[in-house]
Steps between C-alpha positions, in 0.01 A plus 500: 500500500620847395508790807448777388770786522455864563593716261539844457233674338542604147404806290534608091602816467261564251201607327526293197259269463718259250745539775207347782390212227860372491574516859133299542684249289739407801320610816180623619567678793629871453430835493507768223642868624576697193767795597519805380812567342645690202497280175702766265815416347804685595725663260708263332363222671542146350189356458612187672592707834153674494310172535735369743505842691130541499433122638756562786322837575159334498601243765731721745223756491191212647773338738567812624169514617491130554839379620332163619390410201635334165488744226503472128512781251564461124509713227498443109632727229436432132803656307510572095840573437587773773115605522318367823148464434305514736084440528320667214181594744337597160395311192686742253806465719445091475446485164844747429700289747404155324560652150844640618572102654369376131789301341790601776609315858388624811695434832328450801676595862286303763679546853373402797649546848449287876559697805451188743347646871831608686638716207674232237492546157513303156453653189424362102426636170347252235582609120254384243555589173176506266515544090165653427398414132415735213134651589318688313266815612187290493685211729588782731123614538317155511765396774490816704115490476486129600752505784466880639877435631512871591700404900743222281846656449527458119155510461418137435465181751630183397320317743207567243462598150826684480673190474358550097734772497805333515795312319669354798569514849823492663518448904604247759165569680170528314326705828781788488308630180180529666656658815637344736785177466384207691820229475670767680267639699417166690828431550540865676192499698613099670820694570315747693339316702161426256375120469388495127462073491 
């Protein structure tokens, strides 16, 4: 017979909701605090060090607040070239963003960051490289129209009809393009102190 262990509670530094549907994949017990922090990129900033920045932020800012508690904050940044695109919020800024991504590779920067209660921290960027095929305007619309992926970095989710838009994928993790990479991620949160099995 299993006895059962305590653990320390846990909390996603979020207010994504892909974010929430992936953790549900490997626990069910958590909270969702989103902080309130400043997204922006800084001058000159590498895309990969904004994601990475902006997940550590996201988790020392709730275990501040909750230093008991086993915190996880990720980010993701879709990069074209040197451009960081970010979520379109409109359809006209979906439907440029996909026909910009029409034909070229897009990089995706998923980092995600542990603070285990007690202060340690372990930190991970996933890269997933995606080769969106040759769309056309009409494409663009139907999809857009379809989907509404208006809160999807890169304006598309691949978890549903976006994976149409597509040549390939390229990752070690398929859940680091949705938001949140869970082969590492379950490894961090046993090191913390977080029963996922």
């Amino acid at each position: 017979m299993d006895i059962p262990v305590s653990q320390p509670p846990l909390i996603l530094a979020s207010s994504s909701r892909h974010r929430r549907s992936l953790l549900e994949r490997l626990l069910t017990e958590f909270e969702c605090i989103s902080p309130d922090i400043d997204e922006q990129r800084q001058p000159g900033e590498p895309i990969s060090a904004l994601a990475e920045r902006l997940a550590l932020t996201k988790a020392r800012t709730v275990a501040t607040a909750r230093p008991e508690a086993v915190i996880i904050g990720g980010d993701q940044v879709a990069a074209l070239g040197d451009e960081a695109l970010g979520k379109p919020g409109t359809v006209a800024r979906a439907q440029a963003q996909l026909a910009a991504c029409a034909g070229r590779e897009v990089v995706f920067h998923t980092a995600v960051c542990v603070i285990a209660a007690g202060g340690a921290t372990e930190r991970h960027q996933d890269i997933t490289r995606v080769r969106f095929r040759a769309l056309d305007a009409s494409e663009i619309r139907r999809y857009v129209a379809r989907e509404q992926p208006l809160d999807s970095a890169g304006a598309f989710r691949c978890e549903g009809l976006g994976i149409a838009l597509f040549e390939f994928i390229d990752s070690r993790d398929p859940t680091a393009l949705i938001g949140l990479p869970l082969i590492w991620l379950s490894g961090a949160l046993r090191r913390a102190g977080i029963a996922v099995l």
